[in-house]
C-alpha positions as CSV (number, residue, x, y, z in Angstrom):
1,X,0.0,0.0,0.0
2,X,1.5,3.6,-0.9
3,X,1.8,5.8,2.1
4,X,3.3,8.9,-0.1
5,X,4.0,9.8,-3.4
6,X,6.5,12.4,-4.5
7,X,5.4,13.5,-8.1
8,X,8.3,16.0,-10.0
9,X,9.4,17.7,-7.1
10,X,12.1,20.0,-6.5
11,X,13.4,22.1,-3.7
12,X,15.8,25.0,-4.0
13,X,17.7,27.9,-1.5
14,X,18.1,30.9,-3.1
15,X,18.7,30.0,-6.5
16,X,20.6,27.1,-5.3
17,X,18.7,23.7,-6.6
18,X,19.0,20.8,-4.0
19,X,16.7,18.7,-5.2
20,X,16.0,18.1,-9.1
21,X,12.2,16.8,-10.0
22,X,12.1,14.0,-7.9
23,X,9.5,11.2,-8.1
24,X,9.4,8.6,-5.3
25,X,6.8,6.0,-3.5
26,X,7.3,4.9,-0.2
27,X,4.9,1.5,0.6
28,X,3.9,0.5,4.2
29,X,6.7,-2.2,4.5
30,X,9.4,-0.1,2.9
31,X,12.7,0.1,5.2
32,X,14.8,2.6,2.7
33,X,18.4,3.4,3.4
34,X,19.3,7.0,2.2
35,X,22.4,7.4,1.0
36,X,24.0,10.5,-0.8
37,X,27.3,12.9,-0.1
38,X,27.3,15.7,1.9
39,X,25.4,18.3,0.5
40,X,23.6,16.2,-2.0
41,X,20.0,16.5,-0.5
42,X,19.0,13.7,2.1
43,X,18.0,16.2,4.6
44,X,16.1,18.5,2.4
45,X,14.1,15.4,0.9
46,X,13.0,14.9,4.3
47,X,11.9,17.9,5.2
48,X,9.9,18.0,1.9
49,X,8.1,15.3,2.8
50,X,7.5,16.6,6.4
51,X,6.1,19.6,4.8
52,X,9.1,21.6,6.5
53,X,10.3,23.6,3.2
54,X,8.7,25.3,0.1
55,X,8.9,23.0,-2.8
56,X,7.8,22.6,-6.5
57,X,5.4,19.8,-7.6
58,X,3.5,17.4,-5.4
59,X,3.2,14.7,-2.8
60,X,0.5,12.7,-2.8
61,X,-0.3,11.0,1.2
62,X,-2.5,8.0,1.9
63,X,-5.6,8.8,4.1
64,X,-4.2,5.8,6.1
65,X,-1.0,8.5,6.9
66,X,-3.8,10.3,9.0
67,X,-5.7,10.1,11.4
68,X,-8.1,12.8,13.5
69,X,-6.1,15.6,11.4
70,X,-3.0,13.9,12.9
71,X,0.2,13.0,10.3
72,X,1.3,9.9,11.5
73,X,5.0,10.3,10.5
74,X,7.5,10.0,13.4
75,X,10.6,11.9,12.6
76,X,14.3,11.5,15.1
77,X,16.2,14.6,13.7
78,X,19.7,14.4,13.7
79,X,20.9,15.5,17.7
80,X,22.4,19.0,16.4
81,X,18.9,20.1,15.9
82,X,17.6,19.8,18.8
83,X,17.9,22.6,21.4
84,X,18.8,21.1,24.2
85,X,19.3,24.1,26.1
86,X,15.3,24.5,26.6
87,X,14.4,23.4,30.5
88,X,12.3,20.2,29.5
89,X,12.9,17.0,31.4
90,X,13.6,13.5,29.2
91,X,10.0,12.0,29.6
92,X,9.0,15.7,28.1
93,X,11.3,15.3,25.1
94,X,9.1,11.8,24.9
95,X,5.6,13.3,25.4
96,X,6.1,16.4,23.4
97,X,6.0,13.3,20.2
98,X,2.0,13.4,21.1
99,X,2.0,17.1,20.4
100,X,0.3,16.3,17.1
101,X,-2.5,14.4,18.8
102,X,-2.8,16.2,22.0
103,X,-2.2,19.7,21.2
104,X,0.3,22.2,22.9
105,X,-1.8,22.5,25.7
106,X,-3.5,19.4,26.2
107,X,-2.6,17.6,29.8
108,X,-0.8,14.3,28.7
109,X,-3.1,11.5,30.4
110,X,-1.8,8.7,32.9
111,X,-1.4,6.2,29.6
112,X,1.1,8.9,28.2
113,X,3.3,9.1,30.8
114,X,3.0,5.3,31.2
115,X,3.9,4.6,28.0
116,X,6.8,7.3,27.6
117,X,8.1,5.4,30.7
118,X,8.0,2.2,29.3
119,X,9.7,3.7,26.0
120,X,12.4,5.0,28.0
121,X,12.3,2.0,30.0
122,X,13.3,-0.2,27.3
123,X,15.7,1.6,26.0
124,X,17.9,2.4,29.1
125,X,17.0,5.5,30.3
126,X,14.3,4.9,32.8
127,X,17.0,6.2,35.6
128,X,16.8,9.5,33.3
129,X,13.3,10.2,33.5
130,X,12.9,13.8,35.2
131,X,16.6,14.8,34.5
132,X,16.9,18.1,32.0
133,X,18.1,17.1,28.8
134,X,20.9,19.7,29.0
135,X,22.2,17.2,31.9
136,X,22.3,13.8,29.4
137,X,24.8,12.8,27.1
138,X,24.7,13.1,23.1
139,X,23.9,9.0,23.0
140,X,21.0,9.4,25.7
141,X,19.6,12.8,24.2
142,X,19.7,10.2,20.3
143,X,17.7,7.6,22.8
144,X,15.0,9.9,23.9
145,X,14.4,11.2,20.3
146,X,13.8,7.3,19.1
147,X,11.4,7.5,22.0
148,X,9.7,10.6,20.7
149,X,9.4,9.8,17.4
150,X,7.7,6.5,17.9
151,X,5.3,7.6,21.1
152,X,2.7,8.4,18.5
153,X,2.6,5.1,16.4
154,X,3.7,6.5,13.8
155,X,3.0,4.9,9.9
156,X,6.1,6.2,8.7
157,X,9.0,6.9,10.6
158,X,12.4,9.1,9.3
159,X,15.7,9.4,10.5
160,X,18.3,11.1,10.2
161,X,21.4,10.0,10.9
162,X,20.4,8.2,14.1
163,X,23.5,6.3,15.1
164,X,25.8,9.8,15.8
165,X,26.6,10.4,18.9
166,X,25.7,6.4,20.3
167,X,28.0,3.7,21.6
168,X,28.0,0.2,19.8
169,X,25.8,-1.4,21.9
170,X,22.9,1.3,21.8
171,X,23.4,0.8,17.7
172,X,23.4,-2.7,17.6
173,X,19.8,-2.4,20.2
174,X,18.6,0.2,17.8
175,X,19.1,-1.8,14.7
176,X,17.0,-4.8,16.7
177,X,14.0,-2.0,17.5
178,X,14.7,-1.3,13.6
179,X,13.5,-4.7,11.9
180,X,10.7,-4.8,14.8
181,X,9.5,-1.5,13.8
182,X,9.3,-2.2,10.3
183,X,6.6,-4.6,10.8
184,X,4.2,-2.5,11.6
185,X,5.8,1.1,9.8
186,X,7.4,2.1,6.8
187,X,11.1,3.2,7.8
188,X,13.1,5.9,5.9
189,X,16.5,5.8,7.7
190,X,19.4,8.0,6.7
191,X,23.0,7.2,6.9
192,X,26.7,7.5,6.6
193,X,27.5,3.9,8.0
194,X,26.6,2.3,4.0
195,X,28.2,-0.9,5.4
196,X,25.6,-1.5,8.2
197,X,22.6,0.0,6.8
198,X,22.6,-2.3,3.3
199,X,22.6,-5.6,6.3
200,X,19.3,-3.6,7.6
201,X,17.4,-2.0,4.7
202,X,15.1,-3.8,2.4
203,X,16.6,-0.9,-0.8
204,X,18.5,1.7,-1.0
205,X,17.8,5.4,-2.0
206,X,20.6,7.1,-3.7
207,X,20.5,11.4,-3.2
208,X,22.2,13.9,-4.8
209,X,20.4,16.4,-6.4
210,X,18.2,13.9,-8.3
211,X,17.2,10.8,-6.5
212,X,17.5,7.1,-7.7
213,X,15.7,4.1,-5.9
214,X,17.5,0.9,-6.4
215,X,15.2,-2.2,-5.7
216,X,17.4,-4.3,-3.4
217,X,20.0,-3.4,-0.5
218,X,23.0,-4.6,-2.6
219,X,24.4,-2.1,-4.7
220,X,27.6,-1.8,-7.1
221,X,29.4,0.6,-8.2
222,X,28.3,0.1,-12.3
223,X,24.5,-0.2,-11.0
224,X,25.5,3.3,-9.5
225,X,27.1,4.5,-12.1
226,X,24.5,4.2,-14.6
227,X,22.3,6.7,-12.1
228,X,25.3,9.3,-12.2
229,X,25.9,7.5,-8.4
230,X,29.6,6.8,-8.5
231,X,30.8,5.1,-5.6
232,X,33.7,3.2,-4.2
233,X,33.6,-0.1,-2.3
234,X,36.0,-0.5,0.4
235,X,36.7,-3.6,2.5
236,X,37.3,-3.5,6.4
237,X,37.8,-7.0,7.6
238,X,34.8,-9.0,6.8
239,X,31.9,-6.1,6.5
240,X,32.0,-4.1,3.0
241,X,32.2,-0.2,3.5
242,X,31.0,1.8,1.1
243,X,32.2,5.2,0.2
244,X,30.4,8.0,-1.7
245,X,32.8,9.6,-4.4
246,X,32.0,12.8,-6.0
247,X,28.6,12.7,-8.3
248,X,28.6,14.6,-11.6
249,X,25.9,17.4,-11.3
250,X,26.2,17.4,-7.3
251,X,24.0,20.3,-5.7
252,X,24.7,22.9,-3.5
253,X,22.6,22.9,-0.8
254,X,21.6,20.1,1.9
């Protein structure tokens, strides 16, 4: 089932082009990896679909994306957007993921805090509960936004460049969450660490500038090639790496 539909659609920053006509479906089981160099337009595509910049064309969403005037897409931004100077507590930066269904000034109920607890339960920070997130570390604050994003039960659920900032276990845990996720939402996930996310995703969603969708998690350089997606491949021990090279055409802007 399609959740979204991106139909010709193109972004720009002051004359600066990031994103060229793009077309794109996302289905209710995708898990997409989004790949791309710096600067070549991940972030932007995600804020276009999240409705967070001005863009050119369309994007068609499922009615099942909604629900009582709600957008059921959970987004974890990357950490460095987050202001974590603002005097909320943890199980705030949880709750504040039900803003879409409860309003700013709804009171949260005793099932909200319950089940922020229990988010932040399972993923380690349970001790962290009332502490100010200008008191937790980079890896916790990346753990609380997982738990905010997914508080809603979300459809579709984006992020961006979730494993900064978190130790090898965490990543490994989050990974797990991942694949259990995916049964139940579509998963746009994007990433520098190429090497791990091809053993997670189902495909892999190539950015820069223009955006090519390649139907399976394996990639080579020729298939790359042919979508002006030069890359790379690198080998550490036993787990391919893959590096981005310079794309012809790259854009500006992010």
């Amino acid at each position: 089932m399609k959740l979204l539909e991106l139909h010709n659609v193109s972004v720009s920053y002051e004359g600066c082009e990031a994103l060229h006509e793009v077309n794109l479906t996302i289905d209710s089981a995708d898990f997409l990896g989004v790949i791309g160099p710096n600067g070549g337009g991940k972030t932007t595509l995600v804020k276009a679909i999240l409705g967070a910049v001005p863009y050119a064309g369309r994007i068609d969403y499922a009615p099942e994306l909604f629900e009582r005037g709600e957008r059921l897409i959970g987004y974890m931004p990357q950490i460095t957007e987050f202001d974590r100077d603002f005097p909320i507590s943890v199980e705030e930066v949880v709750l504040s993921g039900l803003q879409g269904r409860r309003g700013f000034r709804h009171r949260y109920t005793k099932e909200d805090r319950a089940k922020a607890r229990k988010l932040l339960h399972d993923t380690g920070l349970e001790e962290l509960t009332g502490r100010p997130i200008g008191e937790i570390s980079g890896g916790q604050m990346q753990r609380a936004l997982l738990c905010r994003a997914i508080i809603s039960d979300p459809r579709l659920l984006i992020l961006d460049e979730p494993t900064n900032f978190v130790d090898n276990r965490f990543e490994h845990e989050l990974y797990e969450t991942l694949r259990a996720l995916n049964e139940r939402m579509a998963i746009l996930i994007i990433s520098h660490d190429v090497g791990t996310i091809t053993s997670l995703v189902k495909e892999i969603v190539c950015v820069n500038r223009h955006v090519h969708r390649h139907h399976s998690n394996i990639i080579t350089a020729e298939q790359l090639e042919n979508y002006h997606c030069p890359i790379q491949i690198l080998t550490h021990g036993h787990v391919p790496h893959t590096v981005l090279a310079h794309h012809p055409g790259d854009g500006c802007c992010e």
